[in-house]
C-alpha positions as CSV (number, residue, x, y, z in Angstrom):
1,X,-28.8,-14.0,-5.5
2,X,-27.9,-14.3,-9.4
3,X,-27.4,-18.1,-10.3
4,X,-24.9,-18.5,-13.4
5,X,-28.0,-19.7,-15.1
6,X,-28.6,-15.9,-14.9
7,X,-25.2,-14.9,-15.0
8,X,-24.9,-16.1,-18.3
9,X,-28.6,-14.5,-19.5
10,X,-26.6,-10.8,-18.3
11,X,-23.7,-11.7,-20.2
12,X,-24.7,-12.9,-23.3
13,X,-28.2,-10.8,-23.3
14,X,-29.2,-7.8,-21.3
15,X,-25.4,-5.9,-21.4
16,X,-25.7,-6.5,-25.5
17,X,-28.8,-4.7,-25.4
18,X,-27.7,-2.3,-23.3
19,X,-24.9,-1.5,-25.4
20,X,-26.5,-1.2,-28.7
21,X,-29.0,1.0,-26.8
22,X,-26.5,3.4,-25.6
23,X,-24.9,3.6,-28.7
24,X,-27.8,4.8,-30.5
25,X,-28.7,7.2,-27.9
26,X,-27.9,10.9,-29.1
27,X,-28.1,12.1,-25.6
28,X,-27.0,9.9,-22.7
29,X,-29.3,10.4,-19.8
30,X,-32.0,13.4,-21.6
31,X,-36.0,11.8,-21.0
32,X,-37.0,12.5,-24.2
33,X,-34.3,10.3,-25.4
34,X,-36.1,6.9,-26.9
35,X,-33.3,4.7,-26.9
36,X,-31.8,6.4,-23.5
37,X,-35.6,5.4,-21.8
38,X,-35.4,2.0,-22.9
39,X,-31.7,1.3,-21.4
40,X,-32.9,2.5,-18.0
41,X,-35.9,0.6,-18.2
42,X,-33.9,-2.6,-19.0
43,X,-31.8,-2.4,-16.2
44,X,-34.7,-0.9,-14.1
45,X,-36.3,-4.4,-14.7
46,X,-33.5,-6.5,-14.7
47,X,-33.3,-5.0,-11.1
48,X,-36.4,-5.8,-9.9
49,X,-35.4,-9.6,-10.9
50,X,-31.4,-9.7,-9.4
51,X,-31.6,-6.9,-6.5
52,X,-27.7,-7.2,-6.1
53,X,-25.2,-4.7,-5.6
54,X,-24.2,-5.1,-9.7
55,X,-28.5,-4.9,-10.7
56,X,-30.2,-2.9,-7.9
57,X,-33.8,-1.4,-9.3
58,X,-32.2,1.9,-9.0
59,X,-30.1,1.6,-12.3
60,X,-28.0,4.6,-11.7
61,X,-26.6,4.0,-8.1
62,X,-22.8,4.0,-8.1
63,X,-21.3,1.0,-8.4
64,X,-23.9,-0.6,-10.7
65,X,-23.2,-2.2,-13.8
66,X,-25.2,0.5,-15.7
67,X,-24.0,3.3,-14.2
68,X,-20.6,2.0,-15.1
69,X,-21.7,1.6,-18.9
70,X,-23.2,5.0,-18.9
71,X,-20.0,6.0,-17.2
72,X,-17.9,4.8,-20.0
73,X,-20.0,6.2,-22.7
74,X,-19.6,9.7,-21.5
75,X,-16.1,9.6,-21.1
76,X,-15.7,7.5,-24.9
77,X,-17.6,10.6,-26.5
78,X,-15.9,13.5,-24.5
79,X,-12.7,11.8,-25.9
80,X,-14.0,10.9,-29.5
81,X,-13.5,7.2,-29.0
82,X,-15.6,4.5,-31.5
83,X,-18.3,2.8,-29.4
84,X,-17.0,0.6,-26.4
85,X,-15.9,-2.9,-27.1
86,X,-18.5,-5.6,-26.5
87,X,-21.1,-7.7,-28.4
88,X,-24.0,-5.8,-28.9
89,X,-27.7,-7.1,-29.8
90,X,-30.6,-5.5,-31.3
91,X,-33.4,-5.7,-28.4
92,X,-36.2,-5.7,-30.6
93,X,-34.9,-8.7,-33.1
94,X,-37.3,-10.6,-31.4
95,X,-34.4,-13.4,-30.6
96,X,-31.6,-15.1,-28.7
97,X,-30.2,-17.5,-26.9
98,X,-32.0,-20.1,-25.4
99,X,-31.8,-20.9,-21.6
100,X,-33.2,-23.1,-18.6
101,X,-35.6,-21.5,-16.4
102,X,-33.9,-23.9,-13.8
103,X,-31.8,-21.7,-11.8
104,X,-33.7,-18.4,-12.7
105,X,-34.5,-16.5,-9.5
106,X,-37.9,-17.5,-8.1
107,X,-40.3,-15.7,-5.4
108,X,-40.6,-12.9,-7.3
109,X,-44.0,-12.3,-6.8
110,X,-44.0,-9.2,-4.9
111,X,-41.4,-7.7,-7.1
112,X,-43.7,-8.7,-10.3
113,X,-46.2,-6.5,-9.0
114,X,-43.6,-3.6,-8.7
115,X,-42.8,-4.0,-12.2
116,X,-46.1,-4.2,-13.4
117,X,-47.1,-1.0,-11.5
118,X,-44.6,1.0,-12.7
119,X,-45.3,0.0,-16.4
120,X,-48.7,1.1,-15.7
121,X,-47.4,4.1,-14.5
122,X,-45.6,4.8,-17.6
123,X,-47.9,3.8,-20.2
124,X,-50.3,6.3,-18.7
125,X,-47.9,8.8,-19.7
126,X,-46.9,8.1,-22.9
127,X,-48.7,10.2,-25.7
128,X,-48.8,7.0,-28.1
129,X,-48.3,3.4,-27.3
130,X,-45.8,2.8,-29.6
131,X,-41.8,2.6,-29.8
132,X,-41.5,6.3,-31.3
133,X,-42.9,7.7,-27.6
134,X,-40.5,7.3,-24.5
135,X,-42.6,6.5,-21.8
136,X,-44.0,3.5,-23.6
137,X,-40.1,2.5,-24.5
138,X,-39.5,2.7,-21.1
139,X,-41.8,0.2,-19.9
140,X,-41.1,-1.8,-22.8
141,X,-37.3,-1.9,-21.4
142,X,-38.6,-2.7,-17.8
143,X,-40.6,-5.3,-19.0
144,X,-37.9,-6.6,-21.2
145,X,-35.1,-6.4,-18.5
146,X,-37.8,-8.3,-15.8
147,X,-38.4,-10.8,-18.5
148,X,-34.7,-11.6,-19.2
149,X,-34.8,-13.2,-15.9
150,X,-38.2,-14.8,-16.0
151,X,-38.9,-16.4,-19.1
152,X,-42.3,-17.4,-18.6
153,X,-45.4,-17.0,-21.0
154,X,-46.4,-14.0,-18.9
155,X,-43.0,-12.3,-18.9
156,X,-40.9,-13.1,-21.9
157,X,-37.5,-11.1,-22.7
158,X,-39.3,-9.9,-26.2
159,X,-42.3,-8.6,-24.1
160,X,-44.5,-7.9,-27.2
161,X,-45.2,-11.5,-27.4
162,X,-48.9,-12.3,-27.7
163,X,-50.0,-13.2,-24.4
164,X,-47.5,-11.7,-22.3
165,X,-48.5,-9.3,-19.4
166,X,-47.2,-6.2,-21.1
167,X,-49.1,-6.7,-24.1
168,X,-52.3,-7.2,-22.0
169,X,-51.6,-3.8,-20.3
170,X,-50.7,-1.9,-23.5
171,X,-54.3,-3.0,-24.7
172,X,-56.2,-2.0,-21.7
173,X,-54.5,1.2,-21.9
174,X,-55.7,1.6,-25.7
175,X,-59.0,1.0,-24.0
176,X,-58.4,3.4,-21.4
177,X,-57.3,6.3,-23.8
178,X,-59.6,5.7,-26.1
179,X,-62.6,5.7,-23.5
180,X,-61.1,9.0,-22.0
181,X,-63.4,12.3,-23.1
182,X,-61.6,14.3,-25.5
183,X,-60.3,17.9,-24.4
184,X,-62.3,20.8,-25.0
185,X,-61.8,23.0,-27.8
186,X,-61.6,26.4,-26.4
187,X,-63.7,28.7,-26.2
188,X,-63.9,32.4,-28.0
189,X,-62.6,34.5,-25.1
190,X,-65.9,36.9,-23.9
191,X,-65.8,40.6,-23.4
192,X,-62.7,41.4,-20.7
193,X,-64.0,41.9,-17.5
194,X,-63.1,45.7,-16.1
195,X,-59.6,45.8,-13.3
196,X,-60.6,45.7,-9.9
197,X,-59.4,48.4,-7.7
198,X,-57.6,47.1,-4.3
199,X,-56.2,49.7,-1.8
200,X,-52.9,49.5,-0.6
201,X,-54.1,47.0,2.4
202,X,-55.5,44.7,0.0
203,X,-52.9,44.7,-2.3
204,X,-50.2,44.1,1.0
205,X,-52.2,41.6,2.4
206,X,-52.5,39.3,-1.0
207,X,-48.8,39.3,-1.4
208,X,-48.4,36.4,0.4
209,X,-50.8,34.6,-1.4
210,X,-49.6,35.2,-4.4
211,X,-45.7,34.3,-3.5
212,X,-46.9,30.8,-2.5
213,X,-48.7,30.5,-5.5
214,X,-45.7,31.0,-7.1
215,X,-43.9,28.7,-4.8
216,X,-46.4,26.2,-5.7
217,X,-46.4,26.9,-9.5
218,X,-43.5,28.4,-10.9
219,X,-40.6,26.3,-10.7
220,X,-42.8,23.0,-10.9
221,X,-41.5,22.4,-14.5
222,X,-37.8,22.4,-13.4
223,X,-38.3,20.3,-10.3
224,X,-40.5,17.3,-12.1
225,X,-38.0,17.2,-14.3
226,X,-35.0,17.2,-12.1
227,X,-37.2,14.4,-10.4
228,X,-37.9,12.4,-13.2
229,X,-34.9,9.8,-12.7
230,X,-35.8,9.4,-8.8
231,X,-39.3,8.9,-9.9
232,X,-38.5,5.8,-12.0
233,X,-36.1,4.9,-9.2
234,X,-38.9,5.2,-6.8
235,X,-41.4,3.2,-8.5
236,X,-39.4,0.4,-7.9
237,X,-39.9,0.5,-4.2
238,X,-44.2,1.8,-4.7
């Protein structure tokens, strides 16, 4: 249960992040979206820390605090409105308010490891490990949101601090990319082979087949990214 110790870190830090975040986003709730990626990632992590009804690790559950933010946003630009009232803070100026860790929720071992996971998970994904490529903002915000809670050398709330655990995982994923093979260049297509003839059994008898293949292929697109949000939801629990 959230002390005021942590109370007061919400207030004063992760909701001013999460505002400025919003406000830069040009598309609330699109994946490609850096800014967008880096909100849910903050309160992704700041979920894994509180676990309440206000900071669950599923960030867009109704009720939330986020979903009510994200809530208020759309209906402020349907209407027109300036941004919504509140203090706002640049998450990467690399400062804030100082606060004792006494109070700060503890036995979070088991949820650190969830965390850490899922950052894993999404720094595998991103094309470049840098804050122009939304996967790796995500995990930045998860690591960020986590570490607003934590404040430890391991888990800061500016989480590219040298030393910290995301900075060790974005350099063993440098390693990791830069150790993978590089794709193959294609190769100049050969001579095309003649049709093959099928009677009509043939033909009747592979249709099957081929409507599970495209069962199995052909909306895949739409439904991973449909699932994209329940898949960062779901990491929380992995």
């Amino acid at each position: 249960m959230a002390t005021n110790v942590a109370e007061s870190i919400v207030e004063s830090q992760v909701l001013p992040w999460l505002r400025h975040l919003l406000k830069e986003c040009k598309r609330l709730e699109d994946q490609q979206d850096t800014a967008w990626r880096h909100a849910y990632g903050i309160a992704q992590g700041t979920g894994f820390s509180l676990q309440n009804r206000q900071w669950p690790p599923f960030p867009t559950t109704s009720g939330s605090a986020f979903n009510s933010l994200v809530t208020g946003d759309k209906v402020r630009r349907e209407q027109g409105k300036p941004a919504q009232p509140g203090k706002t803070a640049d998450p990467f100026a690399g400062e804030g308010p100082e606060f004792s860790r006494e109070g700060l929720p503890q036995g979070l071992a088991a949820r650190e490891r969830q965390a850490e996971q899922l950052i894993k998970g999404m720094l595998k994904q991103a094309r470049v490990l840098d804050a122009s490529d939304p996967c790796w903002r995500h995990a930045y915000g998860i690591a960020q949101g986590f570490g607003a809670l934590r404040r430890t050398e391991l888990w800061p709330p500016f989480p590219n601090t040298e030393g910290s655990r995301f900075s060790f995982l974005v350099e063993q994923e440098k390693k990791a990319k830069a150790a993978a093979p590089a794709p193959r260049r294609p190769t100049a297509a050969g001579p095309e082979a003649p049709p093959t003839l099928v009677d009509g059994g043939e033909a009747f008898r592979a249709m099957p087949t081929m409507l599970q293949g495209g069962e199995a292929g052909g909306g895949a697109g739409g439904e991973a990214f449909r699932a994209m949000p329940t898949m960062m939801d779901a990491g929380g629990e992995a």
